[in-house]
Structures are given as C-alpha cells and as structure tokens.
N, CA, C and O atoms as a printed pandas DataFrame, in Angstrom:
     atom_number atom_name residue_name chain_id  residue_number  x_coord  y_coord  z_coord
0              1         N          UNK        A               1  214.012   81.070  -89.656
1              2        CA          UNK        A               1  212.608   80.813  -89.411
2              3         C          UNK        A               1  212.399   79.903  -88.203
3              4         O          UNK        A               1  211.328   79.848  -87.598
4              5         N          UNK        A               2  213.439   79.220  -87.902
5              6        CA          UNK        A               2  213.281   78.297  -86.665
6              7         C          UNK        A               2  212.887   78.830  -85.297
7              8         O          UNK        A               2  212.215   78.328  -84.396
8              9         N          UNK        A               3  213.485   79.958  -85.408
9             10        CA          UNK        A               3  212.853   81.204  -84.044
10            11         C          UNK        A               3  211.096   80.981  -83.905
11            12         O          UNK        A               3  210.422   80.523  -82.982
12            13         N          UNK        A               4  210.764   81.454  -85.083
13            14        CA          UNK        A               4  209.463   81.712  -85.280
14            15         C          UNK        A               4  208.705   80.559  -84.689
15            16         O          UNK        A               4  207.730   80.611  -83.939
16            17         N          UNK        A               5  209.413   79.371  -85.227
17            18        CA          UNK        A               5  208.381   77.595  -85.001
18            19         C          UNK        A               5  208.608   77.140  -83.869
19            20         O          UNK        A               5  207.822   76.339  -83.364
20            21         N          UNK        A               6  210.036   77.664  -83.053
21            22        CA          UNK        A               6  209.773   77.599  -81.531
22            23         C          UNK        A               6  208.783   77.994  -80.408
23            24         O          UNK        A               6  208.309   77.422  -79.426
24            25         N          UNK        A               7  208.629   79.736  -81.214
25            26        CA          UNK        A               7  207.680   80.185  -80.430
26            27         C          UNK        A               7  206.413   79.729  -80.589
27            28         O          UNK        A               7  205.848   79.309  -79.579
28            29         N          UNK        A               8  205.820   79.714  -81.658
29            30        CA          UNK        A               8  204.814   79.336  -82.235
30            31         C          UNK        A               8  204.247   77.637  -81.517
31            32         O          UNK        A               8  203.114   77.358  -81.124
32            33         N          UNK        A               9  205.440   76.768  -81.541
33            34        CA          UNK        A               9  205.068   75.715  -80.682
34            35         C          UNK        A               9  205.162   75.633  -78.815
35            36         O          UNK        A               9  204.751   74.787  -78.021
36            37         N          UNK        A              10  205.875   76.890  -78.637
37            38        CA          UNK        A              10  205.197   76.973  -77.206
38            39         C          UNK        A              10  204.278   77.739  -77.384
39            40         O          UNK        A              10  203.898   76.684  -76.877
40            41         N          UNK        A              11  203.433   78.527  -77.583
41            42        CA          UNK        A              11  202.519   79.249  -78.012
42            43         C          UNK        A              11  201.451   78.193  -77.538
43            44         O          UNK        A              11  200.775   78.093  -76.514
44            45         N          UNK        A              12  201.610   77.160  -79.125
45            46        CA          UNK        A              12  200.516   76.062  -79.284
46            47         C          UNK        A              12  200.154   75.656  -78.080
47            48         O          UNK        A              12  199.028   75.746  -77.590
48            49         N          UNK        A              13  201.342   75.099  -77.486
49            50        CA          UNK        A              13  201.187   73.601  -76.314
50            51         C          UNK        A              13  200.681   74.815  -75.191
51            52         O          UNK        A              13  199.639   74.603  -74.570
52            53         N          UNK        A              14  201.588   76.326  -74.906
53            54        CA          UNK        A              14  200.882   76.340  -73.373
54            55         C          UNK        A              14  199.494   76.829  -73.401
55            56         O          UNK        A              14  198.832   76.821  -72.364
56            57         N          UNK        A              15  198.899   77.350  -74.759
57            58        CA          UNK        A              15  197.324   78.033  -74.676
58            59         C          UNK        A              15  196.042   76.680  -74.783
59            60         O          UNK        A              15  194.838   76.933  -74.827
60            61         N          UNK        A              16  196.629   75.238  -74.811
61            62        CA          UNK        A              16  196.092   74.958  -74.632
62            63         C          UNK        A              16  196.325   73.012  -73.295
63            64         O          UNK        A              16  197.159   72.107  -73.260
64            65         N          UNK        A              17  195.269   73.275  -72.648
65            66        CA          UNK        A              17  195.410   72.205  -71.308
66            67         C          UNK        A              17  195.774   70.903  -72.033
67            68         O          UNK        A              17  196.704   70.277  -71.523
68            69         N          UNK        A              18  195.147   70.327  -73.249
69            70        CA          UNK        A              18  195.253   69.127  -73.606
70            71         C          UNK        A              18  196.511   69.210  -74.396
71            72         O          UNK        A              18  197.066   68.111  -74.411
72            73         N          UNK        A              19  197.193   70.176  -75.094
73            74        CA          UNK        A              19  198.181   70.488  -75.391
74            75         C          UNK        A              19  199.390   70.056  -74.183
75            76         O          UNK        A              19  200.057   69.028  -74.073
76            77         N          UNK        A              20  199.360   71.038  -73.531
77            78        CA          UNK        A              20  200.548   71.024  -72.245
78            79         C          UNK        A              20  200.214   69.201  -71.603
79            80         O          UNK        A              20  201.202   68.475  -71.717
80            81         N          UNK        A              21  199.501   68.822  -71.258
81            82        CA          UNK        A              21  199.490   67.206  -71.057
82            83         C          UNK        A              21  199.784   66.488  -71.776
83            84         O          UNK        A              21  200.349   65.461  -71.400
84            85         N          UNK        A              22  199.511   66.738  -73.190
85            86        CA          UNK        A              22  200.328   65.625  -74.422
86            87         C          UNK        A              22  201.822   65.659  -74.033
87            88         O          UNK        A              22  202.535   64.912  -73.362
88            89         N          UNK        A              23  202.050   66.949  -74.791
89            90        CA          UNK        A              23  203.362   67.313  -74.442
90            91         C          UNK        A              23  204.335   66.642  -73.123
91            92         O          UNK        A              23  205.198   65.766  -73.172
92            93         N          UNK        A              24  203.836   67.400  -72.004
93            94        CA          UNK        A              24  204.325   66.508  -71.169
94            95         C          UNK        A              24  204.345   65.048  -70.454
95            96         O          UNK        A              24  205.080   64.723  -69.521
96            97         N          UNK        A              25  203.493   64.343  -71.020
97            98        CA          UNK        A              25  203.410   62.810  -70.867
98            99         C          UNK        A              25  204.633   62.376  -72.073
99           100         O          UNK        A              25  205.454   61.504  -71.790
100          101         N          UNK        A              26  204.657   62.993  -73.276
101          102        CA          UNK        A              26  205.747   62.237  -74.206
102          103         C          UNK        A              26  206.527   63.616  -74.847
103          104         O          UNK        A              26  205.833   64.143  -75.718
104          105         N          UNK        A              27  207.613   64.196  -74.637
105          106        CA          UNK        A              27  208.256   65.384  -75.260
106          107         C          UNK        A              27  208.643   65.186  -76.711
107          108         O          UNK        A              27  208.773   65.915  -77.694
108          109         N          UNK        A              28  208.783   63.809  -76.419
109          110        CA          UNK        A              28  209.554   63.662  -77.985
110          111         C          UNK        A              28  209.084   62.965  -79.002
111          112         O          UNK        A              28  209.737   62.726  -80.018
112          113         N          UNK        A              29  207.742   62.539  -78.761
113          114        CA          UNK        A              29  206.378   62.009  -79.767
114          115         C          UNK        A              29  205.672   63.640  -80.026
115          116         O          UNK        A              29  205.060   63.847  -81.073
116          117         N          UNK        A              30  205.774   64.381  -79.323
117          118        CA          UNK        A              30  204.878   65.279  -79.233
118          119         C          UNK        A              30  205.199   66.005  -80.367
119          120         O          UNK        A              30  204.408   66.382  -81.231
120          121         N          UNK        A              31  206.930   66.263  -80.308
121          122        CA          UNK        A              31  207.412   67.648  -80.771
122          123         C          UNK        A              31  207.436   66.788  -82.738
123          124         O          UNK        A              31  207.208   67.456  -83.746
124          125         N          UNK        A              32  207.741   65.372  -82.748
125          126        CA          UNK        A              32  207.700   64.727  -83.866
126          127         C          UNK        A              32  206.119   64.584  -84.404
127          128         O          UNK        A              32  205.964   64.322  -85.597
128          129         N          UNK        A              33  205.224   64.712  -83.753
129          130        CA          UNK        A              33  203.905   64.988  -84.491
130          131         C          UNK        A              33  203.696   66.231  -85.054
131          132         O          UNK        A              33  203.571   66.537  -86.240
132          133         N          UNK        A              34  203.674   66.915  -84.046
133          134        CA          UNK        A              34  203.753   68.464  -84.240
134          135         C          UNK        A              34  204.100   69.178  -85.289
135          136         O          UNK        A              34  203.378   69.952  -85.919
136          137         N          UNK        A              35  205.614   68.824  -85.547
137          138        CA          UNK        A              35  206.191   69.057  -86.913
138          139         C          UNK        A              35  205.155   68.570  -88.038
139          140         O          UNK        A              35  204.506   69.256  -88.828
140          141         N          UNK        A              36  205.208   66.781  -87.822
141          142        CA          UNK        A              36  204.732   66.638  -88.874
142          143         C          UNK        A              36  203.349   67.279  -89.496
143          144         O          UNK        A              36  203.139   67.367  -90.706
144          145         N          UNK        A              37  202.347   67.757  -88.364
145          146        CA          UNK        A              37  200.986   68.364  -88.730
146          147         C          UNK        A              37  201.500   70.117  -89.098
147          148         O          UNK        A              37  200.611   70.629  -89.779
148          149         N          UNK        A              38  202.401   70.891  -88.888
149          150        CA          UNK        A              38  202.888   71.821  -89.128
150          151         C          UNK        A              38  203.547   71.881  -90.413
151          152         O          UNK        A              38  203.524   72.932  -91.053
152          153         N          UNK        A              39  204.146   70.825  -90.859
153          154        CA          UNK        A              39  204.920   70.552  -92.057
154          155         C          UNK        A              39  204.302   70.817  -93.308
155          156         O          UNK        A              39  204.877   71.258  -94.303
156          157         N          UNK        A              40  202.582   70.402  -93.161
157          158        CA          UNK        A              40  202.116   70.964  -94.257
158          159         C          UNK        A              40  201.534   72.590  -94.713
159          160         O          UNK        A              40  200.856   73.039  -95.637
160          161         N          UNK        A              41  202.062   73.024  -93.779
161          162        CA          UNK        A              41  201.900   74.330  -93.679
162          163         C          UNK        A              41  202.294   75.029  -94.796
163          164         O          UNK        A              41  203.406   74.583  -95.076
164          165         N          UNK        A              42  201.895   76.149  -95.834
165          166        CA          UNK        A              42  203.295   76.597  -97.014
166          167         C          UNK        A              42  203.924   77.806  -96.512
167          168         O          UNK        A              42  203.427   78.929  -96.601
168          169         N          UNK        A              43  205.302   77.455  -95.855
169          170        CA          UNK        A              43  205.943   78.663  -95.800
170          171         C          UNK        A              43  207.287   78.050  -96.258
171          172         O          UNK        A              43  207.463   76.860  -96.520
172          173         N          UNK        A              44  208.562   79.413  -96.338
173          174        CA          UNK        A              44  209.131   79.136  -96.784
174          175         C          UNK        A              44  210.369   77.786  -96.423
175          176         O          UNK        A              44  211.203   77.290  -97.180
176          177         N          UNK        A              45  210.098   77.515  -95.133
177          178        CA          UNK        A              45  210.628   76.301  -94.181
178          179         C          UNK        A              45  210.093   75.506  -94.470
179          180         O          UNK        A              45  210.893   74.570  -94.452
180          181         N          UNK        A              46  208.703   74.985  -94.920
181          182        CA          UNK        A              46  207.519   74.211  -94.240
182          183         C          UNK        A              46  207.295   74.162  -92.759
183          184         O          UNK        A              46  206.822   73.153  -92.235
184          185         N          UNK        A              47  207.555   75.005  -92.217
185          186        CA          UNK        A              47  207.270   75.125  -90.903
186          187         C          UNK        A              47  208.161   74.115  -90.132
187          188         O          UNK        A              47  207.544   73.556  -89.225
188          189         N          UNK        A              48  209.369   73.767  -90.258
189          190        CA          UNK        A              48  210.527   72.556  -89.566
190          191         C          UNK        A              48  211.144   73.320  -88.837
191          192         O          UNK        A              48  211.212   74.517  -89.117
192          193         N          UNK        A              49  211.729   72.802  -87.745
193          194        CA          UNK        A              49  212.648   73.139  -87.042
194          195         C          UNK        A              49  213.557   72.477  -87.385
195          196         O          UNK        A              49  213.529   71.369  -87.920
196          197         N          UNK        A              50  214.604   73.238  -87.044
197          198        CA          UNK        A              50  215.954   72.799  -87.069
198          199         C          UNK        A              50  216.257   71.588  -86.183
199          200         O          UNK        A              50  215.555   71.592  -85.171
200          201         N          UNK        A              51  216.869   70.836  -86.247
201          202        CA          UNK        A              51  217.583   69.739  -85.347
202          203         C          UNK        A              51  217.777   70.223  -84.520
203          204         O          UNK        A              51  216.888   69.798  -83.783
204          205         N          UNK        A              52  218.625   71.242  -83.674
205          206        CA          UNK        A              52  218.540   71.698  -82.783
206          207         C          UNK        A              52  217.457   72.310  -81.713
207          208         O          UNK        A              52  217.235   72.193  -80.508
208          209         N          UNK        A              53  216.971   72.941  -82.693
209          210        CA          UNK        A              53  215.706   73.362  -81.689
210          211         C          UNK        A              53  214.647   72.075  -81.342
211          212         O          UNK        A              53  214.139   72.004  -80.223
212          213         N          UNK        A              54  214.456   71.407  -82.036
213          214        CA          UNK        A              54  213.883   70.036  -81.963
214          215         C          UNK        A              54  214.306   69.255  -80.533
215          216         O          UNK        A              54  213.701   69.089  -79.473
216          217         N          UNK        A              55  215.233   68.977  -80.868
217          218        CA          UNK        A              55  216.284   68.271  -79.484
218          219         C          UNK        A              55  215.886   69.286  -78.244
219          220         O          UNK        A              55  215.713   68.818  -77.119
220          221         N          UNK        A              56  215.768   70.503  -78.468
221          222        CA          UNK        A              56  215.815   71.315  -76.520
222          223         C          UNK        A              56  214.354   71.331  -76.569
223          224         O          UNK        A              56  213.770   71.389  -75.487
224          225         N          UNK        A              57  213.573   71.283  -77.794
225          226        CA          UNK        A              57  211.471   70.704  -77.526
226          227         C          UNK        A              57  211.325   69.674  -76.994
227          228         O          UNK        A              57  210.294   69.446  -76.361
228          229         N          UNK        A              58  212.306   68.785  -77.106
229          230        CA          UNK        A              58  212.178   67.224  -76.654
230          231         C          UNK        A              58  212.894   67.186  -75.778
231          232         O          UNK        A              58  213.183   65.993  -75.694
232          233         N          UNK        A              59  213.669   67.974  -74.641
233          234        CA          UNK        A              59  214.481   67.828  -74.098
234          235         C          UNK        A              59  213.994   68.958  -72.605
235          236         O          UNK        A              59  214.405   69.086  -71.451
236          237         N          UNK        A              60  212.920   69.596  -73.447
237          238        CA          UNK        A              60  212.629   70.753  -72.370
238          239         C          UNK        A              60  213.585   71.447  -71.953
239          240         O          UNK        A              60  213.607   72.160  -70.950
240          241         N          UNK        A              61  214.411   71.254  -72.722
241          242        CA          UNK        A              61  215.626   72.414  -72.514
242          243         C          UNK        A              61  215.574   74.000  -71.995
243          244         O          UNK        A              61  216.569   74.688  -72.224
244          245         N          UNK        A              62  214.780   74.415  -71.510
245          246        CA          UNK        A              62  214.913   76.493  -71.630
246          247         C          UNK        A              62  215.901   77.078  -71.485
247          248         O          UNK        A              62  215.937   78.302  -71.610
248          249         N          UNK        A              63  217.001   76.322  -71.171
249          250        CA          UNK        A              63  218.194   77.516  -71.330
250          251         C          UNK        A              63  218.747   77.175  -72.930
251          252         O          UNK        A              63  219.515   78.012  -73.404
252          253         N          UNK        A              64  218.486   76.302  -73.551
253          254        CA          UNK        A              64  218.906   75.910  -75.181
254          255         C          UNK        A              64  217.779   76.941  -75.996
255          256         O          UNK        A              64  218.025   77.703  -76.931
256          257         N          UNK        A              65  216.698   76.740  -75.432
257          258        CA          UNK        A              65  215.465   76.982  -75.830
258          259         C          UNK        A              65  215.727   78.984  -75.807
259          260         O          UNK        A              65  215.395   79.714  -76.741
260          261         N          UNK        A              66  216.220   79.347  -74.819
261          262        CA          UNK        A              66  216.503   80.815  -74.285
262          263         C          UNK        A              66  217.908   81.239  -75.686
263          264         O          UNK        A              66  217.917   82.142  -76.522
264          265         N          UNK        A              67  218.655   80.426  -75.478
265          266        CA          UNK        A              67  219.772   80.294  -76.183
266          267         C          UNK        A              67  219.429   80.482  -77.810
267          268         O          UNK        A              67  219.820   81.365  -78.574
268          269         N          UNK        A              68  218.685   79.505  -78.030
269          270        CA          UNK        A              68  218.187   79.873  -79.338
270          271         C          UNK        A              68  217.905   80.798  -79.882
271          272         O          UNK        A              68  218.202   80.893  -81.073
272          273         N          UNK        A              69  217.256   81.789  -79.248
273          274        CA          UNK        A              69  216.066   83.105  -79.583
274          275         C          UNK        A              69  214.680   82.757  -79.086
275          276         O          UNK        A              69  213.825   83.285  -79.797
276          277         N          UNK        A              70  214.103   81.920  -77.930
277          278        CA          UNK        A              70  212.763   81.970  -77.958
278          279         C          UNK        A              70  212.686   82.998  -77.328
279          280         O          UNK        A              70  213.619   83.540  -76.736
280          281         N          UNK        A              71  211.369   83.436  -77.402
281          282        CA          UNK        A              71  210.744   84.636  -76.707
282          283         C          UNK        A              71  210.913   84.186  -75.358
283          284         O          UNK        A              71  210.852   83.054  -74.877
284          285         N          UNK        A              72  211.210   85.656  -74.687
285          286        CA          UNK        A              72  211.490   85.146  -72.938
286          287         C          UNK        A              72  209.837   84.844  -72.363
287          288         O          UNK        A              72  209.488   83.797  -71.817
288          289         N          UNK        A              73  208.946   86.031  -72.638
289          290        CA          UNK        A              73  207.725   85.424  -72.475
290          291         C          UNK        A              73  207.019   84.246  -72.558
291          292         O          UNK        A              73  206.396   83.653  -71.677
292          293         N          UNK        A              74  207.205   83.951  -73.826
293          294        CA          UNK        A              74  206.771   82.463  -74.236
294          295         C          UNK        A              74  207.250   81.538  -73.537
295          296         O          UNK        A              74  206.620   80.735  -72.850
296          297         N          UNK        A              75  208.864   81.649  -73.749
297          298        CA          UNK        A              75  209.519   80.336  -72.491
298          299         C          UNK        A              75  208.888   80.472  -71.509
299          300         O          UNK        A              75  208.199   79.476  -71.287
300          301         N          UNK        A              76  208.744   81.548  -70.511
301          302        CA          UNK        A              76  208.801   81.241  -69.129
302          303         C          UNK        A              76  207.357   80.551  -68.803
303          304         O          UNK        A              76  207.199   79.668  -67.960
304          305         N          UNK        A              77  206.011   81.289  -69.880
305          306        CA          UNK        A              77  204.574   80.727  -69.677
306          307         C          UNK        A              77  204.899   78.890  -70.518
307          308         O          UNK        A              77  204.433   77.890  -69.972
308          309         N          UNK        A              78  205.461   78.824  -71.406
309          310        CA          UNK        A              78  205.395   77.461  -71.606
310          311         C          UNK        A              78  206.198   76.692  -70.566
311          312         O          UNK        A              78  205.797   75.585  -70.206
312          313         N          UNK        A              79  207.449   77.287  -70.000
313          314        CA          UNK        A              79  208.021   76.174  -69.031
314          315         C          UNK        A              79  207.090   76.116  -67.710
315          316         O          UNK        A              79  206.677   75.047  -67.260
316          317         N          UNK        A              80  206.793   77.417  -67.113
317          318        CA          UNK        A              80  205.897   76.951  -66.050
318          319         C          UNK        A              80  204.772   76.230  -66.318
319          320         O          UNK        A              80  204.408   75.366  -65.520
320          321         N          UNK        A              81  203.982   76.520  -67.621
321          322        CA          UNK        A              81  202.758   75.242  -67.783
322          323         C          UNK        A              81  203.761   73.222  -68.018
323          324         O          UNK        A              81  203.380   72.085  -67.741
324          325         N          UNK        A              82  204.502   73.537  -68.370
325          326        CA          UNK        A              82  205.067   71.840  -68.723
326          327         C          UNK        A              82  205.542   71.386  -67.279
327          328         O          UNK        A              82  205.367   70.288  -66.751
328          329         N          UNK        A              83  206.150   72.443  -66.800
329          330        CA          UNK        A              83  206.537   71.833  -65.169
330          331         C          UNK        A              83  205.576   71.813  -63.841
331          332         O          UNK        A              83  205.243   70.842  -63.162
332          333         N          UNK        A              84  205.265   73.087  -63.701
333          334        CA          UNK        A              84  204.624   73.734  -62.622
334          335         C          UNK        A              84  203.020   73.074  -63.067
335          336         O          UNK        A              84  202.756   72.007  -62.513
336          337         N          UNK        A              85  201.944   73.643  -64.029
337          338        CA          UNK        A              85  201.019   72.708  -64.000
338          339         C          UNK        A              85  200.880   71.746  -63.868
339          340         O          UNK        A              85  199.919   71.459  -63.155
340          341         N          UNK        A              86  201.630   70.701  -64.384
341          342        CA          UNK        A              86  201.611   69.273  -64.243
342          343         C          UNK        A              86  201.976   68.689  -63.181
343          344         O          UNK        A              86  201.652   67.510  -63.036
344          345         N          UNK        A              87  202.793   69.403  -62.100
345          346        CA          UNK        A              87  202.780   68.862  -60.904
346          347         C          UNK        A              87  204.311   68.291  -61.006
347          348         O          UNK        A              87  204.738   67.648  -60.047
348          349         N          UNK        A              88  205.205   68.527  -62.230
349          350        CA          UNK        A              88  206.590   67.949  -62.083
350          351         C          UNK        A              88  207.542   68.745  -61.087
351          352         O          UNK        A              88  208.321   68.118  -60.370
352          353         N          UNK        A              89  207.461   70.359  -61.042
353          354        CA          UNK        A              89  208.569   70.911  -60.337
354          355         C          UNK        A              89  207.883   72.015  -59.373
355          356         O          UNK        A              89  207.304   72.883  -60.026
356          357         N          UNK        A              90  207.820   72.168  -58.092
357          358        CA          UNK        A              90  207.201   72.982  -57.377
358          359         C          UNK        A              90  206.902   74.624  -58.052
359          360         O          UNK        A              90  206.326   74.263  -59.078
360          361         N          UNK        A              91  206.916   75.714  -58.113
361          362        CA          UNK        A              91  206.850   77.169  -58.673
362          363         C          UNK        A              91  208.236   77.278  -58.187
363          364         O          UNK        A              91  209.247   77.228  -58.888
364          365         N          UNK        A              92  208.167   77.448  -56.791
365          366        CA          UNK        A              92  209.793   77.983  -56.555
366          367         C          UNK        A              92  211.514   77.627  -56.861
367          368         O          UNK        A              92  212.516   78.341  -56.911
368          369         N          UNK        A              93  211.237   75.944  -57.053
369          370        CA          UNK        A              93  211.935   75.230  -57.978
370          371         C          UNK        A              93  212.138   75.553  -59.372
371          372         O          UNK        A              93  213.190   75.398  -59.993
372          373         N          UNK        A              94  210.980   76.043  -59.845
373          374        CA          UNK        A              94  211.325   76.239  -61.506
374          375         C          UNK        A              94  211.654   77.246  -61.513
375          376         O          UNK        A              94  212.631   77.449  -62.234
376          377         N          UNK        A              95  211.010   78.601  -60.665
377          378        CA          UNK        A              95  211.742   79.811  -60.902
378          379         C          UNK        A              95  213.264   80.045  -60.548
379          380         O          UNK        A              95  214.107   80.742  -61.112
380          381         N          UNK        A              96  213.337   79.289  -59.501
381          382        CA          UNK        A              96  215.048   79.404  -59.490
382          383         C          UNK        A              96  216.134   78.573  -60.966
383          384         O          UNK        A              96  217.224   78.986  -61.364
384          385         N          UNK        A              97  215.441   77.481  -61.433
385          386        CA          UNK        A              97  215.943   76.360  -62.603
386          387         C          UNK        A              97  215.758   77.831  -63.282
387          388         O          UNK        A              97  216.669   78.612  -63.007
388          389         N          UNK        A              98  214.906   78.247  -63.976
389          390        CA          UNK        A              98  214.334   78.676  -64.768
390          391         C          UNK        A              98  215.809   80.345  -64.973
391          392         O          UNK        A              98  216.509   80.492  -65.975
392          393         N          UNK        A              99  215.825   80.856  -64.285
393          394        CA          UNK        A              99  216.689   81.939  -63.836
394          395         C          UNK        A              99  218.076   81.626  -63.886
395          396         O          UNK        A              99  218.821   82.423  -64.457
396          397         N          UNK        A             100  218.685   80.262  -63.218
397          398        CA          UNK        A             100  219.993   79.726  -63.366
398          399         C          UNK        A             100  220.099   79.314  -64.915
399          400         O          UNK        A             100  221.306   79.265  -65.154
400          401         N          UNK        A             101  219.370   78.995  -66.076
401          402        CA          UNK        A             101  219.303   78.324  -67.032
402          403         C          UNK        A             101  219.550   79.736  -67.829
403          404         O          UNK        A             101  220.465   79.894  -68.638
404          405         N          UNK        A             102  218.816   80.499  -67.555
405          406        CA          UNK        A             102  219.164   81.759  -68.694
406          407         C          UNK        A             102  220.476   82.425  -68.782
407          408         O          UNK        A             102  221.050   82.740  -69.824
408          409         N          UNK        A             103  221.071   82.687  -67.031
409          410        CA          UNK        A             103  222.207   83.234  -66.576
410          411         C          UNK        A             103  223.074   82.684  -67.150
411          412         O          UNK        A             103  224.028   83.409  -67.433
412          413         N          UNK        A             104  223.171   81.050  -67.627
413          414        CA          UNK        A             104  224.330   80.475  -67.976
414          415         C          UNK        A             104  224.472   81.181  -69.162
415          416         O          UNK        A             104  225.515   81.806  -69.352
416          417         N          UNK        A             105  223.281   81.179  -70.273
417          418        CA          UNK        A             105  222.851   81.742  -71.741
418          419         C          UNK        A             105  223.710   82.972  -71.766
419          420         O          UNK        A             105  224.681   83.104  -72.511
420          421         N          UNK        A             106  223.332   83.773  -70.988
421          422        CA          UNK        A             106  223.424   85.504  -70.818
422          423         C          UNK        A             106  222.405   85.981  -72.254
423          424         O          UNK        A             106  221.295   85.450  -72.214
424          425         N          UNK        A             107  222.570   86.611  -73.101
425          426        CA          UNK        A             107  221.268   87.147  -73.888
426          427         C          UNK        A             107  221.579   86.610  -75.202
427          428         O          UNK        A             107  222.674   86.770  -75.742
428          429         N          UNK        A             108  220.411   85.843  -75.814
429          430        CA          UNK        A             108  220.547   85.479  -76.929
430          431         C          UNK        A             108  220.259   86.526  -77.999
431          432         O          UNK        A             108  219.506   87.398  -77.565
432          433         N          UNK        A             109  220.586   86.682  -79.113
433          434        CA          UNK        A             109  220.184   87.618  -80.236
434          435         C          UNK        A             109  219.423   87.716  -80.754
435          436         O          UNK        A             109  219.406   86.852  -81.631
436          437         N          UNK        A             110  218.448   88.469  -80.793
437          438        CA          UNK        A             110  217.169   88.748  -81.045
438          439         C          UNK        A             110  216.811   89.494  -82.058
439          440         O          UNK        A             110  215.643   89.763  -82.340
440          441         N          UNK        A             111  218.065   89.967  -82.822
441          442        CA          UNK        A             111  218.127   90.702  -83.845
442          443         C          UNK        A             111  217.276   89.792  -85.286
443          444         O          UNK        A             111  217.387   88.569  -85.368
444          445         N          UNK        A             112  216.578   90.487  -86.180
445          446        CA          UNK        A             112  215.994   90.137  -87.294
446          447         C          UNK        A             112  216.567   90.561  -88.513
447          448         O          UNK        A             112  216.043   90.249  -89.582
C-alpha cells in the first residue's frame, strides 16, 4: 500500500500551490504532518508509509522515490513543482538530475 501513499502524497502537494511551498520550505515537518492527518484515514495501512518511502519524501529523493514504484508521471510533475517552481533548480538542471536519477534505478516494478 505504500506505492499508493506515495503517489497520493505527490498528488496532494503538487495540485496544490500552498501545498508545494509547505512542502518545500520544511520536507520533513511536512511529510510528518501529512502522515499524521492521513493516518486517520480507515484503510487497511492507515494510510502510513513505510520508513522508507518516508525518508526519500523528506529527502526529495526521485530516484528512491522512482525506485520505489512511484508513478513516473506523478514524480516528474511533483519534482518539477518542489524544484523548478520554487525557484531551487533551473528546468534544465532538473531535467537532466531528474533523468540521471532514474537511469541509475533502471525500472522499478510496477506489477500489482
């Protein structure tokens, strides 16, 4: 289920502006609230991420994040809103980061 709460939390943060600015002013207050307002959710997780996936939310990881199973879509619109909107990494900078980070990955399993 941790697949699911990855995507689902880039989902959250890049559809919305005040989202992607929380986020990126604090990664790792963000992704620890987050949970916790998700936590009360009833599914069969409570909606938690794994330790791992946690650490590459707080870490902005996308090749951990790629590695994991996130959606390639999702990554690439949530990493360009956390970097590229905010003014941290030029477009052409992240698309090259962004491309070297997966290559290391090669294809994560996507199987269900």
């Amino acid at each position: 289920m941790t697949r699911h709460q990855i995507d689902r939390f880039m989902w959250w943060v890049e559809a919305h502006t005040a989202e992607v600015q929380a986020y990126a002013a604090d990664p790792v207050e963000y992704a620890r609230s987050w949970q916790e307002r998700v936590g009360r959710v009833p599914t069969p997780d409570a909606g938690l991420l794994d330790p791992e996936a946690r650490a590459a939310l707080e870490q902005v990881d996308h090749a951990a994040l790629y590695r994991l199973g996130a959606h390639p879509y999702l990554l690439w619109h949530f990493i360009e809103a956390v970097r590229v909107w905010t003014g941290e990494v030029p477009f052409p900078e992240m698309s090259q980061r962004f491309r070297e980070g997966a290559a290391r990955v090669a294809r994560p399993d996507h199987a269900t």
